[in-house]
N, C-alpha and C positions, 0 to 999 in steps of 0.2 A: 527404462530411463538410462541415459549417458552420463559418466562420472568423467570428470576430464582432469586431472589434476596437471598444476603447473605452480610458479611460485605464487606465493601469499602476498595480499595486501593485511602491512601493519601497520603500528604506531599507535601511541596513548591516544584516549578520545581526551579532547578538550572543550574547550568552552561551555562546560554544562551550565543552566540555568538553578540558581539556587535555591527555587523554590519547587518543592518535589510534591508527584500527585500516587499517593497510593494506589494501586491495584487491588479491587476487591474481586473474593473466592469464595463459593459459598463454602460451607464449615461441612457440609459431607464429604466434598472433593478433597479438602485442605489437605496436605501434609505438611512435615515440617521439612525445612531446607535442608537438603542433601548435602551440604558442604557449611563449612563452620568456621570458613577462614572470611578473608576481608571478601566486600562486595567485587562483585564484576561489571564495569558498564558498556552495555554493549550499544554502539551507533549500528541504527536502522534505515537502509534505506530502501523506499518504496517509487519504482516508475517505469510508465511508460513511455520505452524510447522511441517510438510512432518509426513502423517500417522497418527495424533493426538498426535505426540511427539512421535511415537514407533519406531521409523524409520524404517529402512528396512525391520525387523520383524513379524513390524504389533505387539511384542508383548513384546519391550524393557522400561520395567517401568523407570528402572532407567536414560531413556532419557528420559523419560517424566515427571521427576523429575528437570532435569538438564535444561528442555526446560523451566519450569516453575520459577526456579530459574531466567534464562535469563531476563525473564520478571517483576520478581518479581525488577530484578537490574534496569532494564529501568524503574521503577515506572513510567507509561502512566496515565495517566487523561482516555485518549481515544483506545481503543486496537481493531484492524480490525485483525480479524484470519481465515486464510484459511486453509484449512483440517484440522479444528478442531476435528471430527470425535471421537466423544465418550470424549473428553478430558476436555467439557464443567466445569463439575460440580467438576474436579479437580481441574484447573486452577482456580474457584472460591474458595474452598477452601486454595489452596495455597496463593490465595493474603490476605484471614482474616486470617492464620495464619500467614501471615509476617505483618501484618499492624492494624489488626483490628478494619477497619475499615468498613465502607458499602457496598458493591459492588453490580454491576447487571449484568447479564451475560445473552444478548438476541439473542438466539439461530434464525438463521438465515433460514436455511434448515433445515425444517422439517423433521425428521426422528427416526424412533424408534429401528434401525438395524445398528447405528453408523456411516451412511451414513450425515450425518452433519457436512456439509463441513462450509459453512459460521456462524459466532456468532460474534457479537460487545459487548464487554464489556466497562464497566465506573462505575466510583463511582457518576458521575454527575445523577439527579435526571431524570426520564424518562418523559418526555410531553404525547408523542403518538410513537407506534408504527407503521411503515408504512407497507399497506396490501399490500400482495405479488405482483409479478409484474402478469399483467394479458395482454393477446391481441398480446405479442412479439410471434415471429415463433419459437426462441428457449431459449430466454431468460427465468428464474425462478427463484424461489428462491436460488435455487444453486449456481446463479451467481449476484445477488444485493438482498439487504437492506439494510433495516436501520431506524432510530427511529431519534423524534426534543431530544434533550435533552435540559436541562435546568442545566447552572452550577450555581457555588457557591454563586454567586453574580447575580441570576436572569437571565441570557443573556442566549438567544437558539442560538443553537449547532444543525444545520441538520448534522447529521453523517453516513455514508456507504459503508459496506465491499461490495467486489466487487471480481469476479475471471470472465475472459472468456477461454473458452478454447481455446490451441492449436493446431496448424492444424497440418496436416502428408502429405508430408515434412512440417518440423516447422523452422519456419522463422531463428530461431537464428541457428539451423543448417545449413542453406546454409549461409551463412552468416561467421559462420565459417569457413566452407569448400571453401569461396572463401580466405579467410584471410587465412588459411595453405598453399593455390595456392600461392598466391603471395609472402607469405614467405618462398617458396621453388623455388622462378622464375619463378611458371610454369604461366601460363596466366590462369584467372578467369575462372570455366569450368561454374558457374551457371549463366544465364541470370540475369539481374538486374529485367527486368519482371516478374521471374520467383519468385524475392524473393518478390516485391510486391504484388503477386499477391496472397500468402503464407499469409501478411498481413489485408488480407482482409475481413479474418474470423472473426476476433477483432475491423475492425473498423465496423461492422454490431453490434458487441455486445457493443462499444460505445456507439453508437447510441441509443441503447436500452437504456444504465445506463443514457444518459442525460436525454432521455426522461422522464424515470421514477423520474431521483429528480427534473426536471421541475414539473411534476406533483404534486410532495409532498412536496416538501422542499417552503415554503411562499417566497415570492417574499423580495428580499433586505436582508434577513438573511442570517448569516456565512454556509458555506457549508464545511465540510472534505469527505475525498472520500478518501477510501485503501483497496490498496489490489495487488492480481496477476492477470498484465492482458496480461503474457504470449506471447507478442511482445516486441518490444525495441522499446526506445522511439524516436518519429519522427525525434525533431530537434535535436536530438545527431548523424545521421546519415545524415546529409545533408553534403553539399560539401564543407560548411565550416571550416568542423572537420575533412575532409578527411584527412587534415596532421597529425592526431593523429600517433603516431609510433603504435598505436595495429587495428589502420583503416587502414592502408596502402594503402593508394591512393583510398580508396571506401567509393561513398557513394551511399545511397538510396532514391529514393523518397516516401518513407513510410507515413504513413495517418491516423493511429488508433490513436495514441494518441494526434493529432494534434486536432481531432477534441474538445478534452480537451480544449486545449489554444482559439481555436478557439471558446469557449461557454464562456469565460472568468474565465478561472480557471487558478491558475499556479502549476505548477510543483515543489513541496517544496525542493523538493533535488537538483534540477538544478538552483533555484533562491538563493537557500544557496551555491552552487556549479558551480559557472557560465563556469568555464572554463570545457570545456569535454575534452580534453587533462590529465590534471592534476587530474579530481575527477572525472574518468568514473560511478564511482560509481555500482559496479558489486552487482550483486544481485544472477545469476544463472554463478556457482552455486559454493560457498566457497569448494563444492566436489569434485571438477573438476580442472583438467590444461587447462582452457581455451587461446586459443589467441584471441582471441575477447572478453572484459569484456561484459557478457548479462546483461545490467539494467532492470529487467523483474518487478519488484514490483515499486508500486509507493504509495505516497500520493498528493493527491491533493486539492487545497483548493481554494475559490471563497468568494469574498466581500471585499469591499473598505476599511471595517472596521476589516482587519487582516493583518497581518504581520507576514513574515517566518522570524523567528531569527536564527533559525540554523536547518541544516541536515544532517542525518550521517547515513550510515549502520553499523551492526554487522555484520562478520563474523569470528571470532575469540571466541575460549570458554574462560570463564570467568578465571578472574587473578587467580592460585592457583589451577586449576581445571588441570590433567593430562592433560599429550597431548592427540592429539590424532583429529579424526575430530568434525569439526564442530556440532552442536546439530541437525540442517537442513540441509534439500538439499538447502535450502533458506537461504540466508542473511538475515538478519531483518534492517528494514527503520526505523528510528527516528524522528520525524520531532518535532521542537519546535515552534508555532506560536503564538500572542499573539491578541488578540481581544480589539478594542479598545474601 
């Protein structure tokens, strides 16, 4: 892994949401909070900038200008980036020139051919870098890391981009394609087996991402976790929400990201966003007319001692900025949580 240090993106987080969702830990894990002074709120942010910001091109600067701006507005504490791809040492520059401040920019997937998909950036101070993942069937670098950091006021921060890939057929495709059936009359043509089973590719790479921050991230300390992991998420598709008017009468018994909630982590955008009716919260793809909103990115966060204050996507360009599309093929995730 590449450690790149250059200045820091700072400044106080603002505009949190006043109503806060705790974080649940099971009570073997639990410890008590390492620091004893006031809370820390750390702004998260999660996304893929499709192509390293070039978009469809492969070779459009002045979206990788505009992507970097995006980011430079969301002023993150914490930044999980997927297809970062050559973009690294830009996006570090763009944030000392908007802030001048410190930054670190820890290149995820190794690669010297622009193939550098995963990088976690922060201005918080770095503890250890964690060694690549070793022993998974397909898991690597390409698809987890991540570093302890240490913020402003002393308290570690395990932090971890994360990407799994998608299967072919891909989940959110059929998924659609039953949602246009039904919005045309016709009866569901895809088996509901069929879409789990499409599923299943991701909760194998789940699997892998717990194991590996099991292994590295020290027991009782805060945990964030972001990134694309290229499925929808579990409980937004159960039979609860089938009354959603863009579910229409469907749901799924889907499992990758359950196993998430089930290691004791929560979900920051659905714990800011409880109702899935109202804040489907679409992620894939602001390029698209979808009828099914796909929530494919997530952040996620673990320990007794956090709290989600607010969660939000972008996909919209920035106030003032021409029409015109979105910077990604991706939404971008917000998350604000505070450390107690």
């Amino acid at each position: 892994m590449t450690i790149l240090r250059k200045r820091a993106l700072a400044g106080l987080i603002a505009g949190l949401s006043a109503s806060t969702a705790l974080l649940a830990a099971s009570p073997a894990s639990a410890a008590p909070p390492a620091h004893a002074g006031k809370p820390t709120d750390v702004r998260v942010l999660a996304w893929n900038i499709y192509h390293g910001g070039l978009d469809d091109n492969w070779d459009n600067l002045d979206t990788r200008k505009d992507v970097i701006r995006q980011i430079v507005d969301v002023n993150p504490d914490v930044f999980f980036s997927v297809e970062t791809y050559g973009a690294g040492d830009e996006i570090i520059a763009g944030l000392e020139a908007a802030t001048g401040d410190d930054w670190t920019g820890i290149q995820i997937t190794p690669s010297s051919t622009g193939n550098d998909n995963l990088w976690l950036f922060t201005h918080y101070d770095i503890d250890k870098v964690f060694p690549a993942p070793t022993g998974y069937r397909e898991t690597g670098t390409f698809h987890i890391g991540g570093a302890r950091l240490i913020a402003d006021d002393g308290r570690a921060i395990n932090a971890f981009t994360m990407w799994s890939n998608y299967t072919n057929p891909w989940v959110g495709d059929l998924i659609e394609d039953n949602a246009l059936d039904v919005a045309a009359g016709r009866k569901p043509q895809v088996p509901a087996e069929k879409i789990v089973d499409a599923d299943r590719r991701q909760t194998q790479y789940v699997a892998d991402f717990l194991d590996y921050v099991g292994t590295h991230a020290p027991a009782g300390e805060p945990v964030l976790m972001g990134g694309d992991l290229n499925t929808m998420p579990a409980a937004d598709w159960t039979s609860k929400w089938a009354r959603c008017a863009d579910h229409f009468g469907l749901s799924y018994d889907l499992a990758a990201t359950g196993k998430f909630t089930d290691a004791g982590f929560v979900d920051t955008y659905r714990a800011a966003n409880p109702n899935v009716c109202k804040a489907p919260g679409m992620t894939w793809s602001p390029r698209l007319d979808m009828t099914t909103p796909d929530r494919i990115d997530f952040i996620y966060a673990k320990g007794q001692v956090v709290q989600v204050k607010d969660s939000y996507t972008i996909a919209k360009r920035l106030p003032g900025d021409p029409d015109g599309q979105f910077y990604s093929d991706h939404s971008a995730v917000v998350s604000d949580v505070r450390i107690k």
